[in-house]
N, CA, C and O atoms as a Tripos MOL2 file, in Angstrom:
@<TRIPOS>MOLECULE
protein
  308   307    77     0     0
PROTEIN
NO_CHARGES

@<TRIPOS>ATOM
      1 N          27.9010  -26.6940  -21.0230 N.3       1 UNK1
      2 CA         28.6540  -25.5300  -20.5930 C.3       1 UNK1
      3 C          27.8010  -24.2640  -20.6490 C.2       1 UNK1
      4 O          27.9610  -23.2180  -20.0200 O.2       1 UNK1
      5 N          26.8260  -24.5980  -21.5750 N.am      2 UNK2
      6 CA         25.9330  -23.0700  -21.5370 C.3       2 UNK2
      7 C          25.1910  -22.6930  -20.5830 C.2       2 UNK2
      8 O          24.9420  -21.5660  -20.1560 O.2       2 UNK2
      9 N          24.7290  -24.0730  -20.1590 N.am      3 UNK3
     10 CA         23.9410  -23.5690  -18.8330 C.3       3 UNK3
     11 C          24.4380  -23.4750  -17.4570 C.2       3 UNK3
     12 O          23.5760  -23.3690  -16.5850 O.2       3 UNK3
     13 N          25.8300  -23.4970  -17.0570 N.am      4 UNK4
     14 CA         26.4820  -23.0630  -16.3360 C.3       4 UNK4
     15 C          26.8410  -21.3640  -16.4510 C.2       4 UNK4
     16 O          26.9500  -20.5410  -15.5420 O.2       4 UNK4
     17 N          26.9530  -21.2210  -17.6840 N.am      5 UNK5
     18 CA         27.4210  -19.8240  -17.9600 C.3       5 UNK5
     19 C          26.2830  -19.0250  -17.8740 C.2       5 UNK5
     20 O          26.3490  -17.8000  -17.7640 O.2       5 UNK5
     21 N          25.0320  -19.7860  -17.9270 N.am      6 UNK6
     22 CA         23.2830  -18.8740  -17.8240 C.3       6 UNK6
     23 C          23.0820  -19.1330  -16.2430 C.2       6 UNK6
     24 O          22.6330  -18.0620  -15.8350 O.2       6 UNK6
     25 N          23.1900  -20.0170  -15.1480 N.am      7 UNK7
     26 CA         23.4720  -20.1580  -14.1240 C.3       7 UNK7
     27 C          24.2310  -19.0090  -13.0840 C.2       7 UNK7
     28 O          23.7740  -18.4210  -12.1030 O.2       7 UNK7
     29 N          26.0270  -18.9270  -13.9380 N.am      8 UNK8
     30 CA         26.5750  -17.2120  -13.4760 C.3       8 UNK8
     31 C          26.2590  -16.3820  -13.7440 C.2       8 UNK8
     32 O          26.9720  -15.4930  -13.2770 O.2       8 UNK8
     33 N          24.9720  -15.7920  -14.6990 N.am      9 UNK9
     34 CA         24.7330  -15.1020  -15.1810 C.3       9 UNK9
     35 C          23.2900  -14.3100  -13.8460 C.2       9 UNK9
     36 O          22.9760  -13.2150  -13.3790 O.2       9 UNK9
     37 N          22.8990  -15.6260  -13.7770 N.am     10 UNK10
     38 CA         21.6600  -15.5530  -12.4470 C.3      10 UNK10
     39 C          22.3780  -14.9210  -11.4160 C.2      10 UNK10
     40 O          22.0830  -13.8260  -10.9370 O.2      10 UNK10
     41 N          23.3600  -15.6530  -11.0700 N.am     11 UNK11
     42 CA         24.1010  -15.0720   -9.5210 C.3      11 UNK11
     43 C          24.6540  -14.3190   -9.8750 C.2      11 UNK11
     44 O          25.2900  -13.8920   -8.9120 O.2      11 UNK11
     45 N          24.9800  -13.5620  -11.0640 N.am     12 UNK12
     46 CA         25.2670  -12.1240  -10.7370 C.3      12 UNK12
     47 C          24.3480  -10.9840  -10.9570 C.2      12 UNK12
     48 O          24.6860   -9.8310  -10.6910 O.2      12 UNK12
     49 N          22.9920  -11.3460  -11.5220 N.am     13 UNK13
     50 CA         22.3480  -10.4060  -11.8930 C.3      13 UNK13
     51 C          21.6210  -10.2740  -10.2730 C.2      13 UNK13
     52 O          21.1320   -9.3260   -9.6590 O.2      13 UNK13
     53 N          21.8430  -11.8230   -9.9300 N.am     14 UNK14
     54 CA         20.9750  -11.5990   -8.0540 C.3      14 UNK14
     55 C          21.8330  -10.9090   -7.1370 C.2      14 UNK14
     56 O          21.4160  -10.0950   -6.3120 O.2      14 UNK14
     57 N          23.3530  -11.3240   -7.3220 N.am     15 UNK15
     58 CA         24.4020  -10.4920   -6.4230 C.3      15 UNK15
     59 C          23.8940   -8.8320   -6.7430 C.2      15 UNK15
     60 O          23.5650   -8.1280   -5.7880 O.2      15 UNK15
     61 N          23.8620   -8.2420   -8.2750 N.am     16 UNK16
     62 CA         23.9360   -6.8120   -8.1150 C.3      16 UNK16
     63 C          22.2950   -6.1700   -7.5410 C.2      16 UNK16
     64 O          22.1250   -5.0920   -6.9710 O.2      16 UNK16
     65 N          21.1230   -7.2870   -7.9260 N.am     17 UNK17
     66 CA         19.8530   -6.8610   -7.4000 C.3      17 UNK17
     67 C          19.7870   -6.7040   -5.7960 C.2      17 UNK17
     68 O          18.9330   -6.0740   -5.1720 O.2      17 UNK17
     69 N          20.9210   -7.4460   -5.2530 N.am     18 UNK18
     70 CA         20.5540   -7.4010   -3.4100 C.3      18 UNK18
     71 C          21.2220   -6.1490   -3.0640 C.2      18 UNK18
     72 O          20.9060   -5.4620   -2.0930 O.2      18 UNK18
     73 N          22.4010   -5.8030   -4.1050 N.am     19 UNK19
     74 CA         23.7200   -4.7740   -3.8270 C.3      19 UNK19
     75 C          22.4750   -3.1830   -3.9040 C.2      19 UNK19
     76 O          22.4120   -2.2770   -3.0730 O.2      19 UNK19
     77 N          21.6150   -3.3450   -5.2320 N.am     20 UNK20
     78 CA         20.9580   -2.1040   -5.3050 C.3      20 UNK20
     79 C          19.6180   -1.8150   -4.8920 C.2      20 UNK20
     80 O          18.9160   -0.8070   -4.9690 O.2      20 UNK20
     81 N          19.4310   -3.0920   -4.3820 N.am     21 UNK21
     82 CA         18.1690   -2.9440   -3.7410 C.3      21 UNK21
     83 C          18.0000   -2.8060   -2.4590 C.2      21 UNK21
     84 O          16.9210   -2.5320   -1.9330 O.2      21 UNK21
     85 N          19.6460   -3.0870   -1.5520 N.am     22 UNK22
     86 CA         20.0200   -2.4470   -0.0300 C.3      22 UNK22
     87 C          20.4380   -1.1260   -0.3450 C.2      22 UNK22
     88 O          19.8220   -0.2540    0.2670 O.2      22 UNK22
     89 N          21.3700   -0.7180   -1.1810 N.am     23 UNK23
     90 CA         21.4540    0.8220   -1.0020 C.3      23 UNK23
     91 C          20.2640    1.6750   -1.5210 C.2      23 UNK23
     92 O          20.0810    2.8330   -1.1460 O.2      23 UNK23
     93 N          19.6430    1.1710   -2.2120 N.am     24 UNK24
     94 CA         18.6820    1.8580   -2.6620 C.3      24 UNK24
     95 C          17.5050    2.2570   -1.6940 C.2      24 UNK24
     96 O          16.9520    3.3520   -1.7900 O.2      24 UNK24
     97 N          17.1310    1.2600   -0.7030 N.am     25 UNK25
     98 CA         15.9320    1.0290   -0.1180 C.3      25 UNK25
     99 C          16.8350    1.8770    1.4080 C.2      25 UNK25
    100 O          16.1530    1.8980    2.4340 O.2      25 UNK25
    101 N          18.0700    2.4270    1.4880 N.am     26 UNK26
    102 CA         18.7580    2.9220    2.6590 C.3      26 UNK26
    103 C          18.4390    4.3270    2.1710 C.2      26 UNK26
    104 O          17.9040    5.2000    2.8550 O.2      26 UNK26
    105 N          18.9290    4.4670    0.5900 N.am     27 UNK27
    106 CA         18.4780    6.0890    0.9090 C.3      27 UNK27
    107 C          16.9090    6.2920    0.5070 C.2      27 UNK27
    108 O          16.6440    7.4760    0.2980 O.2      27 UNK27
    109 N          16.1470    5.6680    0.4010 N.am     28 UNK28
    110 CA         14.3410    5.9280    0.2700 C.3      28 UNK28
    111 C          14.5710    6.0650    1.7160 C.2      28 UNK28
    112 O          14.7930    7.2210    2.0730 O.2      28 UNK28
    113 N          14.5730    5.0610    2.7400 N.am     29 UNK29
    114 CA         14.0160    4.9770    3.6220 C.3      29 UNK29
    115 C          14.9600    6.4170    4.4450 C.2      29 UNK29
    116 O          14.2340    6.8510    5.3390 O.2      29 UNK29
    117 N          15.7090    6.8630    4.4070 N.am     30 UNK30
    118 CA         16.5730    7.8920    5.3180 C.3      30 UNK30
    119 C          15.8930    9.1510    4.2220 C.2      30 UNK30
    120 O          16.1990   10.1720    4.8380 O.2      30 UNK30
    121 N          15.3990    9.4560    3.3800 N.am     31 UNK31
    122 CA         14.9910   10.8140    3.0290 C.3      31 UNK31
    123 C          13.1610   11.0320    2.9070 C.2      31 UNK31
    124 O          12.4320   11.9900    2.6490 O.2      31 UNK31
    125 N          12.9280    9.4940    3.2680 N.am     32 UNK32
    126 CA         11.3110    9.6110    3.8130 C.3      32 UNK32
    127 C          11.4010    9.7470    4.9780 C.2      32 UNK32
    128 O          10.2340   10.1320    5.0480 O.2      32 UNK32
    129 N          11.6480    9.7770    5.7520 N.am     33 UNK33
    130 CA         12.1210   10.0370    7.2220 C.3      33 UNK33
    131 C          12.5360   11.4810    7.6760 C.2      33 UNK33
    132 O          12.4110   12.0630    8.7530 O.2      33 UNK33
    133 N          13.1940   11.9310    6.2070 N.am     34 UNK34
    134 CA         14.1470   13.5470    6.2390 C.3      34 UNK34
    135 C          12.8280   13.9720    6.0890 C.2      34 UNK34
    136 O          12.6000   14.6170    7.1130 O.2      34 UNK34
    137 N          11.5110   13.9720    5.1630 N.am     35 UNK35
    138 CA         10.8540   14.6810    4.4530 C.3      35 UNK35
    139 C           9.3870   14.9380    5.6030 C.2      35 UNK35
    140 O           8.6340   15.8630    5.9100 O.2      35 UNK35
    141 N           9.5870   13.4820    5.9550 N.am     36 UNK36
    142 CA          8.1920   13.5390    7.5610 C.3      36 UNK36
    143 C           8.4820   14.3880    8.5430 C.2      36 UNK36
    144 O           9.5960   14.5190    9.0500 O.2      36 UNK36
    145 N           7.4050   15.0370    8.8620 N.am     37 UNK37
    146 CA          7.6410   15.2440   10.3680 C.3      37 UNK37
    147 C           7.4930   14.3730   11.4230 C.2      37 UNK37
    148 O           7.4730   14.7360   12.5990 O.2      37 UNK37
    149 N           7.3880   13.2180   11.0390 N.am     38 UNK38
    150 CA          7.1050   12.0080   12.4990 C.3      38 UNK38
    151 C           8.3320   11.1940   11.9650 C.2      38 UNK38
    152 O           8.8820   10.9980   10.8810 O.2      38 UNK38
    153 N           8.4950   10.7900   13.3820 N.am     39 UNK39
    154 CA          9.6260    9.7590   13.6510 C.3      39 UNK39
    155 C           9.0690    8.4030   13.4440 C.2      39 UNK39
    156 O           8.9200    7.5740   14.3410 O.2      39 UNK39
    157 N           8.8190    8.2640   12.3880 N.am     40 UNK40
    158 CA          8.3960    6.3370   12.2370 C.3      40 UNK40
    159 C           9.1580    5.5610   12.1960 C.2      40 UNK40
    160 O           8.7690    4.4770   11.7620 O.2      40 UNK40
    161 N          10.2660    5.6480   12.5100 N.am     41 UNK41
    162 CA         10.5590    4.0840   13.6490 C.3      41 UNK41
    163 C          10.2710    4.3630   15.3880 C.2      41 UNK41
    164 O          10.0700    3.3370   16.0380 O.2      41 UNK41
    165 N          10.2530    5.3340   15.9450 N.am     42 UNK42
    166 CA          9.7010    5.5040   17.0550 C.3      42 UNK42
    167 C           8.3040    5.2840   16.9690 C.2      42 UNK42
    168 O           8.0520    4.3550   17.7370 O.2      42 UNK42
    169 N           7.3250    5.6600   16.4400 N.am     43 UNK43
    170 CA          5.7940    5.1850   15.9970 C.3      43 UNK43
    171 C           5.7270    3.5520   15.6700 C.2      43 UNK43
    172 O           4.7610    2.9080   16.0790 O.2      43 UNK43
    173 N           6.6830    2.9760   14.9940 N.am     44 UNK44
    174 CA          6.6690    1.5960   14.7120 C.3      44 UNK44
    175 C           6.6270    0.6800   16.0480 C.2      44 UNK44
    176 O           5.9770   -0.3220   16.3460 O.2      44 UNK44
    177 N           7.8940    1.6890   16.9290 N.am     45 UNK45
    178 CA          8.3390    0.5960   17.9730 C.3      45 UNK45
    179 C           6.9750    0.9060   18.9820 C.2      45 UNK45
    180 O           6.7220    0.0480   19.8280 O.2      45 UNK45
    181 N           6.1730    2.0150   18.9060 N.am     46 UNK46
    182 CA          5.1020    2.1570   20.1230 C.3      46 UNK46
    183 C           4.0630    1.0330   19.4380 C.2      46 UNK46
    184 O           2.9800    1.1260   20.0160 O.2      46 UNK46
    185 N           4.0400    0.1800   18.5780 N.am     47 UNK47
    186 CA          2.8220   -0.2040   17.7220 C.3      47 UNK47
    187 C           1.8360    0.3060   17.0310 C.2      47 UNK47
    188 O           0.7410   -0.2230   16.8390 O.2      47 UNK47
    189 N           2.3030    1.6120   16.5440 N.am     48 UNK48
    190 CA          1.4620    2.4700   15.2410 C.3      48 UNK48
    191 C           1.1110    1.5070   14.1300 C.2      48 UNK48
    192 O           2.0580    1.0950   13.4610 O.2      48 UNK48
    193 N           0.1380    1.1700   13.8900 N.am     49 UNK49
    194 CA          0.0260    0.2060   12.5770 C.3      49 UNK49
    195 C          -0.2570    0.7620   11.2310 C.2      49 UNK49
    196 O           0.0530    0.1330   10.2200 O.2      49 UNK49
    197 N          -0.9940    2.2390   11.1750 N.am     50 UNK50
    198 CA         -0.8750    3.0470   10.5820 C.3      50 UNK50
    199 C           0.5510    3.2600    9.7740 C.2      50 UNK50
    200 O           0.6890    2.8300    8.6290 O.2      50 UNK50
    201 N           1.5160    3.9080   10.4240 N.am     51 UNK51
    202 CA          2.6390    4.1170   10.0400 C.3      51 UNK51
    203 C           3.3740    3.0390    9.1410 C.2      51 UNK51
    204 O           3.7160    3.2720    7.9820 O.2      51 UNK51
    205 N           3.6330    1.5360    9.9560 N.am     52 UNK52
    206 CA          3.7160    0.6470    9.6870 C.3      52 UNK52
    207 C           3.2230    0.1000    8.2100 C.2      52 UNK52
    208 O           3.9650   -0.2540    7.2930 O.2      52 UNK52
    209 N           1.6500    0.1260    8.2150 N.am     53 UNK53
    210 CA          1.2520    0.0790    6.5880 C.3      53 UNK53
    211 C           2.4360    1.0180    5.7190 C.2      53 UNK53
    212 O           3.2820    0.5760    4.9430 O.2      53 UNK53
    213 N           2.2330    2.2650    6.0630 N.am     54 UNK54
    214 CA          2.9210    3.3020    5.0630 C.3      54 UNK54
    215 C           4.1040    3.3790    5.0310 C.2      54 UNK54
    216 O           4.6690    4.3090    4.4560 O.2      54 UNK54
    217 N           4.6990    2.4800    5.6020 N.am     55 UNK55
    218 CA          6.3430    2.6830    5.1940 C.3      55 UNK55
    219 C           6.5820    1.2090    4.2380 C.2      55 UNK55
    220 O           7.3260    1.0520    3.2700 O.2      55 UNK55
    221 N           5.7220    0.2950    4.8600 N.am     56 UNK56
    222 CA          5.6810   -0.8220    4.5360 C.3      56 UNK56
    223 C           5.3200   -1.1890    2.2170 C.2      56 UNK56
    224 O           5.8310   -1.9250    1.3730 O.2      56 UNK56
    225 N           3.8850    0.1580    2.2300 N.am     57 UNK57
    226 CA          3.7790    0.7170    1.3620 C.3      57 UNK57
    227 C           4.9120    0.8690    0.2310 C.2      57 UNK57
    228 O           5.2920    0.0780   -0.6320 O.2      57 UNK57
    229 N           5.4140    2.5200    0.6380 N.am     58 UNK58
    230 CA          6.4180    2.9600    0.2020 C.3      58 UNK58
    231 C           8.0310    2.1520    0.1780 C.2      58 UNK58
    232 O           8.9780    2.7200   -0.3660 O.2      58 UNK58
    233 N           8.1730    0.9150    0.7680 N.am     59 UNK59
    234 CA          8.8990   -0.1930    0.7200 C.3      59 UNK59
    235 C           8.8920   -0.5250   -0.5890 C.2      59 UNK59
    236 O           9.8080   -0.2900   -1.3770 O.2      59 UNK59
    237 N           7.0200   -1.5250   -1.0380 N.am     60 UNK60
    238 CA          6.9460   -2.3770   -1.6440 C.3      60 UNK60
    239 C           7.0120   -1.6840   -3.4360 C.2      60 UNK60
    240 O           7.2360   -2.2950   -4.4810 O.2      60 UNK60
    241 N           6.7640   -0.4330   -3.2440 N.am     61 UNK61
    242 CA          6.4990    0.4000   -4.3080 C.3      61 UNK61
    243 C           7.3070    0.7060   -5.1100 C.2      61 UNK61
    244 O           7.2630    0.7780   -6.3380 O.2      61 UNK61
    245 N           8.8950    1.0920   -3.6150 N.am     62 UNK62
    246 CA         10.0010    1.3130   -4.5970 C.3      62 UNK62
    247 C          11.0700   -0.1760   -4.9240 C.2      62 UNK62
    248 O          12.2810   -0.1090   -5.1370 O.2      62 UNK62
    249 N          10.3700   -1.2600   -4.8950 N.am     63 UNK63
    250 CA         11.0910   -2.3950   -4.7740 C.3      63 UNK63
    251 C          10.5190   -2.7380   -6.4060 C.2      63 UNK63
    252 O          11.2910   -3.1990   -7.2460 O.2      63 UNK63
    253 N           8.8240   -2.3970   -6.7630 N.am     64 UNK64
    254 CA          8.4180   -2.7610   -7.5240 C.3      64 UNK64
    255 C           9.4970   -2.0400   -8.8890 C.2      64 UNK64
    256 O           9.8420   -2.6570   -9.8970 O.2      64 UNK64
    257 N           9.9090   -0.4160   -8.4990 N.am     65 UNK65
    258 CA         10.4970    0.1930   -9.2110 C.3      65 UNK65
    259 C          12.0280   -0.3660   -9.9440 C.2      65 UNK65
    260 O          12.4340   -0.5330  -11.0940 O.2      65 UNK65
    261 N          12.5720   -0.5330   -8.5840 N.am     66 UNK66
    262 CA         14.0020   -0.6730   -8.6040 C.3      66 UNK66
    263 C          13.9640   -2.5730   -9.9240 C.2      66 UNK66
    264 O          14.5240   -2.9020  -10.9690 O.2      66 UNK66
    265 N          13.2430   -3.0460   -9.2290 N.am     67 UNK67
    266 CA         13.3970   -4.3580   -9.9950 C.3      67 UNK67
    267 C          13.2460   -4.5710  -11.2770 C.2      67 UNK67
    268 O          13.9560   -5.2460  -12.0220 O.2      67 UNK67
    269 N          11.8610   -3.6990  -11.6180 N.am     68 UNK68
    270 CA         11.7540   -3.3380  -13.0670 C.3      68 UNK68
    271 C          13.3650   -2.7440  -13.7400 C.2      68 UNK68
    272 O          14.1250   -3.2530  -14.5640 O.2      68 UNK68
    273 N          13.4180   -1.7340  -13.1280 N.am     69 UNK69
    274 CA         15.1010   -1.2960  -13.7810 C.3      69 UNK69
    275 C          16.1430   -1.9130  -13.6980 C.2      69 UNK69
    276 O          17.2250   -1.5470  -14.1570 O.2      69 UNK69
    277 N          15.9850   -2.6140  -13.2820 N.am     70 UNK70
    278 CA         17.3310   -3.4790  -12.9200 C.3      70 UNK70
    279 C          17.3640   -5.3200  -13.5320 C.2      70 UNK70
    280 O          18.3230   -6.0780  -13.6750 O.2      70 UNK70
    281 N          15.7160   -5.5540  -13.8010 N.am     71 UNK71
    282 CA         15.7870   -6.3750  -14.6980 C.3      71 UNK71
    283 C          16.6140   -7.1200  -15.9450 C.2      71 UNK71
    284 O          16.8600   -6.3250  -16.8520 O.2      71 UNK71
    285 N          17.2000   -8.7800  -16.2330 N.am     72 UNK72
    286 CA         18.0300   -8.0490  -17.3650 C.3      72 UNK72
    287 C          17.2720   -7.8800  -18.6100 C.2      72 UNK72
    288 O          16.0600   -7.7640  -18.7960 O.2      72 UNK72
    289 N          18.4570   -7.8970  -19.5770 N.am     73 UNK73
    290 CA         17.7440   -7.9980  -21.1660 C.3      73 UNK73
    291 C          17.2160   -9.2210  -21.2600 C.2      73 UNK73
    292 O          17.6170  -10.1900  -20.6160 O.2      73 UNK73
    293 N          16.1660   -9.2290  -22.1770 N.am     74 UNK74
    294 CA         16.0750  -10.2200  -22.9330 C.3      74 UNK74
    295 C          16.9670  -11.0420  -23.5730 C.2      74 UNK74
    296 O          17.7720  -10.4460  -24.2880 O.2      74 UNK74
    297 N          17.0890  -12.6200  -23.5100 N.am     75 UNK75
    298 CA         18.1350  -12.7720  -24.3850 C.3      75 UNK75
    299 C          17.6080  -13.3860  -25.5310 C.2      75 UNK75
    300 O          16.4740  -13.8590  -25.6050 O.2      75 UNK75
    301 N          18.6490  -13.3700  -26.6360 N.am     76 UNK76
    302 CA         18.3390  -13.7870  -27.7550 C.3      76 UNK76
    303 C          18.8400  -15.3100  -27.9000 C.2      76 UNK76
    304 O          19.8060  -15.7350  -27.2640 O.2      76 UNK76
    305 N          18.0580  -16.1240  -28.8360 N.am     77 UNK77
    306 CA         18.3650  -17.6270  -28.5710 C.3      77 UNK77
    307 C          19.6430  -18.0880  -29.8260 C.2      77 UNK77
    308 O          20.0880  -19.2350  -29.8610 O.2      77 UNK77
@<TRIPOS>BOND
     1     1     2 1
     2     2     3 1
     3     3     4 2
     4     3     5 am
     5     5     6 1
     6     6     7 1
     7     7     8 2
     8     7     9 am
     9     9    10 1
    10    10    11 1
    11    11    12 2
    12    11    13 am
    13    13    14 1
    14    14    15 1
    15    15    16 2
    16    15    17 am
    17    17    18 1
    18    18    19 1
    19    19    20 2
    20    19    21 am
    21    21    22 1
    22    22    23 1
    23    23    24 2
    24    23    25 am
    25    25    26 1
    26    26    27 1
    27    27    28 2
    28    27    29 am
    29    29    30 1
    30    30    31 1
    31    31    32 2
    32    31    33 am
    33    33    34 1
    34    34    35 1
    35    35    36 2
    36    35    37 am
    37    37    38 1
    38    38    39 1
    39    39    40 2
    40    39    41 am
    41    41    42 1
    42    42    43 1
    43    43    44 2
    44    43    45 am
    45    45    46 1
    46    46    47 1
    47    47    48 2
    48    47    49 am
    49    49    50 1
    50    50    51 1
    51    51    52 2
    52    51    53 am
    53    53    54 1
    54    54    55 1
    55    55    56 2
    56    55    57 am
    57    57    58 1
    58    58    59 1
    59    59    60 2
    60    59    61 am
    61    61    62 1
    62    62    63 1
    63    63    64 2
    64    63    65 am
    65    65    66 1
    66    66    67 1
    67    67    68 2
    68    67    69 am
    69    69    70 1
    70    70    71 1
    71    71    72 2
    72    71    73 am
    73    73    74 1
    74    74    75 1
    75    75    76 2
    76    75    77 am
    77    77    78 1
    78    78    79 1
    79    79    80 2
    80    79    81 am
    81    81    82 1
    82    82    83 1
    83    83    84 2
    84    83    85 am
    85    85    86 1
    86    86    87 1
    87    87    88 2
    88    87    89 am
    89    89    90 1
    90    90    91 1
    91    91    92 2
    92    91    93 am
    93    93    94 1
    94    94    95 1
    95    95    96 2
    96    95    97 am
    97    97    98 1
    98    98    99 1
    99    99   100 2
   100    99   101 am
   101   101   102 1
   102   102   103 1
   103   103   104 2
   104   103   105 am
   105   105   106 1
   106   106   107 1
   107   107   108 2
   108   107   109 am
   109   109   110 1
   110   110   111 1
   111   111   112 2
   112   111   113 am
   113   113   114 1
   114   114   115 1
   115   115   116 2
   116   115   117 am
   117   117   118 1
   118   118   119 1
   119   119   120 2
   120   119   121 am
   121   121   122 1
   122   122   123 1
   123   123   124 2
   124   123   125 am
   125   125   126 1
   126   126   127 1
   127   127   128 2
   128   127   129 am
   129   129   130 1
   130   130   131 1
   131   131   132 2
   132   131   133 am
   133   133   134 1
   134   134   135 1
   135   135   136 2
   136   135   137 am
   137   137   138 1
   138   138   139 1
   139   139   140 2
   140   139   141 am
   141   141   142 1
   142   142   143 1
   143   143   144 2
   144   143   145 am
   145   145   146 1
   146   146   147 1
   147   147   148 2
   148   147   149 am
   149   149   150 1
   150   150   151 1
   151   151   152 2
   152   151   153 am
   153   153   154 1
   154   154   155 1
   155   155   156 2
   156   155   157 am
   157   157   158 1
   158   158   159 1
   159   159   160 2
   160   159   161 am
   161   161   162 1
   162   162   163 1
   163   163   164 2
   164   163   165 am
   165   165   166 1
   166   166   167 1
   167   167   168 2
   168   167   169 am
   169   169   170 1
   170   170   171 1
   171   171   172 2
   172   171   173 am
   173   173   174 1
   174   174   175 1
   175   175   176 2
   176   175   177 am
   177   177   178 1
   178   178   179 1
   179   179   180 2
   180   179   181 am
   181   181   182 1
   182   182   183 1
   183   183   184 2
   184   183   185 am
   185   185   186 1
   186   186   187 1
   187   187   188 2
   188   187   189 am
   189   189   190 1
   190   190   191 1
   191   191   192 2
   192   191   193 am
   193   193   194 1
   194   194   195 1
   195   195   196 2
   196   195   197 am
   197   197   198 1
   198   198   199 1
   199   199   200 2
   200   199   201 am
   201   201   202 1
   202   202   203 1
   203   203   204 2
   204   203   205 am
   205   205   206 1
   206   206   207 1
   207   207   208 2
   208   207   209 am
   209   209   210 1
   210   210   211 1
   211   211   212 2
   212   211   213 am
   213   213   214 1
   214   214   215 1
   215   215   216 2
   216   215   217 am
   217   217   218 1
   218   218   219 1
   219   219   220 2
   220   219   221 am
   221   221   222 1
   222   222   223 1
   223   223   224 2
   224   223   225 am
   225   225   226 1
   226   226   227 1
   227   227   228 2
   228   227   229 am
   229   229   230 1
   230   230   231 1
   231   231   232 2
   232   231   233 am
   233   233   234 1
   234   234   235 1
   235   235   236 2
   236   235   237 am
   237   237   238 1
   238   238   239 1
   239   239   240 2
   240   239   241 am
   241   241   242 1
   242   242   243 1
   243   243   244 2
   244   243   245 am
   245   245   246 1
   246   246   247 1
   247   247   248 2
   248   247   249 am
   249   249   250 1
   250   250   251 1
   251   251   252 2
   252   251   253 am
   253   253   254 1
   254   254   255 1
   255   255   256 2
   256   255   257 am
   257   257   258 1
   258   258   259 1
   259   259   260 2
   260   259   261 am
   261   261   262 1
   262   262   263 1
   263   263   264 2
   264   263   265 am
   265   265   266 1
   266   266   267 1
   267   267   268 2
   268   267   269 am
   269   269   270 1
   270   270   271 1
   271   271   272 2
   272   271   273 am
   273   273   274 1
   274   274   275 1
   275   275   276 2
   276   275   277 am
   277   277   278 1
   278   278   279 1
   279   279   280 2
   280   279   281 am
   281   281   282 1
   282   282   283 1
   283   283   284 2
   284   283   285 am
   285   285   286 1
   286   286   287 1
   287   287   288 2
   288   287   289 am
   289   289   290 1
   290   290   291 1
   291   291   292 2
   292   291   293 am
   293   293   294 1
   294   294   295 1
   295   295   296 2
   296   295   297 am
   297   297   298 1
   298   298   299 1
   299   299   300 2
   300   299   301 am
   301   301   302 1
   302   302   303 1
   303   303   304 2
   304   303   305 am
   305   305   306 1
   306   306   307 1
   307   307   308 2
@<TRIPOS>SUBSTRUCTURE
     1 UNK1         2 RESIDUE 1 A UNK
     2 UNK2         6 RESIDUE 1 A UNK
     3 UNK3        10 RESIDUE 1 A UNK
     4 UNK4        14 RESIDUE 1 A UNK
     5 UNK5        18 RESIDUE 1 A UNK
     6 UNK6        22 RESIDUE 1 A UNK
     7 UNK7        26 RESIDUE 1 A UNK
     8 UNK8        30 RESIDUE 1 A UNK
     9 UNK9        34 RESIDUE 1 A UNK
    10 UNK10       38 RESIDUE 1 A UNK
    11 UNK11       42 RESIDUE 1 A UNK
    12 UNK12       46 RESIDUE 1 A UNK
    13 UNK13       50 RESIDUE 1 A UNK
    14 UNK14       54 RESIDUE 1 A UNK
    15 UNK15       58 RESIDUE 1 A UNK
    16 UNK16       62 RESIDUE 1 A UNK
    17 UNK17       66 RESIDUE 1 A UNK
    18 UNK18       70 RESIDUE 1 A UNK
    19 UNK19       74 RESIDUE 1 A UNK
    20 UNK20       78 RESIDUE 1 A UNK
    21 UNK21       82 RESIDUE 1 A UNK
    22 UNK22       86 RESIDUE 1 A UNK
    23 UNK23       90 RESIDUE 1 A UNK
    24 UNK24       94 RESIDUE 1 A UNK
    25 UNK25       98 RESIDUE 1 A UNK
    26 UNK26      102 RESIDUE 1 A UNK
    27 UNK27      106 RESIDUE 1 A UNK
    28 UNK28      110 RESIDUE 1 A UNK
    29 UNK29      114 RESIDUE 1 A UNK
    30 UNK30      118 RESIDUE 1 A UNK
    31 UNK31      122 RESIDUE 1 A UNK
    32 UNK32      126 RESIDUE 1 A UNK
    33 UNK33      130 RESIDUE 1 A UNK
    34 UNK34      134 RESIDUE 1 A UNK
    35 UNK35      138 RESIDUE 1 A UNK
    36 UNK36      142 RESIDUE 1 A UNK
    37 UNK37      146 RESIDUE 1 A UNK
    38 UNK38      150 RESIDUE 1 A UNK
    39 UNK39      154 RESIDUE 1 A UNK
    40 UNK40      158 RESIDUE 1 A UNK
    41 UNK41      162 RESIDUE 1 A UNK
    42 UNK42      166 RESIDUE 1 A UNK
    43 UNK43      170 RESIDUE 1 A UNK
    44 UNK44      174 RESIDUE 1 A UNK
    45 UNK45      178 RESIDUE 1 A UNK
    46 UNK46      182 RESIDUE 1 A UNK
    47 UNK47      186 RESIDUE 1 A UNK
    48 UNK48      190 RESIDUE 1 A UNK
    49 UNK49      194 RESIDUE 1 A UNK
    50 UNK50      198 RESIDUE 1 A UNK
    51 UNK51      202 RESIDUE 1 A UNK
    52 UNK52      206 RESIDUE 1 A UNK
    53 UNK53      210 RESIDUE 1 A UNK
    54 UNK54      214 RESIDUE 1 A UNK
    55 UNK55      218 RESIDUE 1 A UNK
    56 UNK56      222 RESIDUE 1 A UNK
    57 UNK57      226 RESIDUE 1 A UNK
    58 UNK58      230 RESIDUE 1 A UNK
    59 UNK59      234 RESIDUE 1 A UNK
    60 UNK60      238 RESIDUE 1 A UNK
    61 UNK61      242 RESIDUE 1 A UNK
    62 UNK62      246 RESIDUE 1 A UNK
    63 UNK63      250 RESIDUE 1 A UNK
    64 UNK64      254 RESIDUE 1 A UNK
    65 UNK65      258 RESIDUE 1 A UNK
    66 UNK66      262 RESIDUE 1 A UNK
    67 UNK67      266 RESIDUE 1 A UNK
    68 UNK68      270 RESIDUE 1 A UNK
    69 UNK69      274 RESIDUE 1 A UNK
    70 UNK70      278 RESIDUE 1 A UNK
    71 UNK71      282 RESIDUE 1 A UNK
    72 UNK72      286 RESIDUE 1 A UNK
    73 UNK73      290 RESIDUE 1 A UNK
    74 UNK74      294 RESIDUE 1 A UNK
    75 UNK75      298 RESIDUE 1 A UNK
    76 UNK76      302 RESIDUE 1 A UNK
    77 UNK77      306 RESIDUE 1 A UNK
């Protein structure tokens, strides 16, 4: 029974990581966009690869962030 209950414990810590890692990565990506003066998804869609790296970048950076925080506890045995 315990490892069913460490099992729900996975799918919910993965349910709330997808929940905060879509809203999260909606407002990075809509106030890097506010803060540029270039339109990079218009630059993306012409094949800027430049741009592309750097959003791609700033993607992986705040994913590295969000996951760290959102990590769970340690558990105790």
């Amino acid at each position: 029974m315990s490892i069913l209950i460490d099992y729900l414990k996975l799918i919910g810590w993965g349910a709330v990581g997808i929940l905060t890692m879509t809203l999260s990565l909606w407002v990075l990506l809509s106030i890097f966009t506010w803060l540029t003066p270039v339109d990079e998804w218009d630059e993306i869609k012409k094949g800027n690869l430049a741009v592309a790296i750097v959003m791609a970048s700033v993607i992986i950076g705040f994913a590295l962030v969000i996951s760290s925080a959102i990590a769970p506890p340690p558990v105790a045995p």
